[in-house]
C-alpha angles and dihedrals in degrees: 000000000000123000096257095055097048085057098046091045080054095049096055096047088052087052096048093049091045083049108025093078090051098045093053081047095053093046094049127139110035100140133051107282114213125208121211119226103193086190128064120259127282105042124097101276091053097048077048090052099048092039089054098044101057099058091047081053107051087040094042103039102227139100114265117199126203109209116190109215106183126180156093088020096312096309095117098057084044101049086063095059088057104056090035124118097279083237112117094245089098105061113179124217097227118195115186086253095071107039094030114023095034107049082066106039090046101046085177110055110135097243146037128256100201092038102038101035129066116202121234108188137302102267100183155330129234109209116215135208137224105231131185135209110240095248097071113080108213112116089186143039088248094055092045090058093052097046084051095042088048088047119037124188092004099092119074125203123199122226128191083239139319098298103022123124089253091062098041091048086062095043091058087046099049089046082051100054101025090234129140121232124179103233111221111192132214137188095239132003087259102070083034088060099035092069093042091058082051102056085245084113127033106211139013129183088214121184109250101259101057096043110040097067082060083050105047079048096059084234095109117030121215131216109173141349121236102238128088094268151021114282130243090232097046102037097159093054113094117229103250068235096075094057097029103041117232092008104157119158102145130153120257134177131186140164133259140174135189117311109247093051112149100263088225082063094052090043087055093045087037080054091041096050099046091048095064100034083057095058115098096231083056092054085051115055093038090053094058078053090059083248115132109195116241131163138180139177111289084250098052091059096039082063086036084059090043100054085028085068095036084054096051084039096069096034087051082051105054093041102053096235114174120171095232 
């Protein structure tokens, strides 16, 4: 082959691999894209997922199909992700349970968070609040930590299972105030709020939705919300924060694909995401949901997942927290 010929040839592989990742970009989609609940419908990751879905679909022009995936703590849905065509066409809903709390309570799963899944953006939080049954006494979260300090062992908190928000809330809780509280496990958050309504349980760190119409009912009372402050809805209930320096155990739920994907795909999804969670019908709808939009860079929630884990990791640890 002459000289010439061998540049040219050159030339035009340079050029397809320099095009060939933004034309696949600018084509995509051109098929249907699911996205994988791994939790069953009704709960916050799937209204995120629906709401969600239906914009990408009416800007992008294709179906988009929510699947609900349910199972083993959300291993089962994400599993899925993770052996899915890195492609971009299998999104993943990604609550902090499944790619942070569960790599380390499940030291078996049969794939890797960090190595098989690729992060999207961070698409929302979901505050809780600390709630308490009518028969304990404590009207703040003060005078919550020195009932249980003055009583160990003798106080129970319900979770919606061993490694749900719910449980872990009350784990960091418990490490922060050096205080002892009996966990009580449910299969599900409802069963877990319907006896603390009851009196049956004493405490619950409960996501927003499910707790505030109890609030609002006088049949729960409230001391303090999970996040880092107060929140705009709830102006006149104190951040935990404010009483236990640097508390923080929200809810937080992002979106993730196959590792793998061409990084000029998840930069359209990251866009496309962004876009709608940005649009005020969108807000809406998810506020009344509990769920409070947020987004980042796919990179800034690939290193979220990642200290997310390292955090859990060392309150797992300390408290001893094993999945019978």
């Amino acid at each position: 082959m002459k000289f010439k010929q061998v540049m040219a040839l050159a030339a035009a592989v340079v050029v397809t691999a320099t095009v060939g990742p933004v034309a696949v970009a600018q084509d995509f989609p051109t098929k249907p894209i699911n996205i994988v609940v791994p939790f069953p419908p009704g709960g916050s990751n799937d209204v995120l997922a629906r709401v969600l879905g239906q914009k990408m679909s009416e800007s992008f022009g294709q179906p988009v199909i929510v699947q609900n995936k349910p199972g083993a703590a959300g291993n089962i849905g994400t599993e899925i992700v993770a052996r899915s065509e890195p492609d971009g066409y299998t999104i993943g809903i990604a609550p902090n349970q499944t790619v942070s709390v569960n790599p380390v309570l499940y030291p078996k799963l049969p794939y890797d968070v960090v190595k098989d899944l690729q992060g999207i953006t961070m698409a929302g939080r979901v505050p809780m609040l600390l709630v308490v049954s009518p028969k304990v006494s404590a009207r703040t979260t003060a005078e919550l930590i020195a009932q249980l300090k003055a009583n160990p062992g003798k106080f129970s908190y319900a979770s919606a299972g061993a490694g749900s928000p719910q449980h872990m809330a009350a784990e960091v809780f418990k490490s922060m105030t050096g205080t002892r509280i009996v966990h009580i496990p449910y299969k599900g958050s409802a069963p877990a709020i319907v006896d603390v309504l009851s009196g049956v349980v004493d405490i619950m760190f409960c996501p927003i939705n499910s707790a505030l119409p109890h609030v609002r009912s006088g049949k729960l009372r409230v001391l303090g919300n999970t996040g880092p402050k107060r929140l705009e809805m709830l102006q006149d209930v104190p951040a935990i924060a404010e009483t236990v320096p640097n508390f923080e155990s929200d809810i937080w739920i992002g979106l993730v694909t196959r590792a793998g994907t061409p990084a000029a795909v998840v930069n359209k999804l990251n866009a496309e995401f962004v876009r709608a969670l940005s649009l005020p019908d969108v807000k809406e709808t998810l506020a009344a949901q509990g769920i409070f939009p947020e987004t980042s860079s796919a990179a800034n929630f690939n290193r979220l997942i990642e200290t997310d884990q390292k955090r859990w990791a060392a309150v797992i640890k300390e408290a001893n927290i094993k999945i019978d």
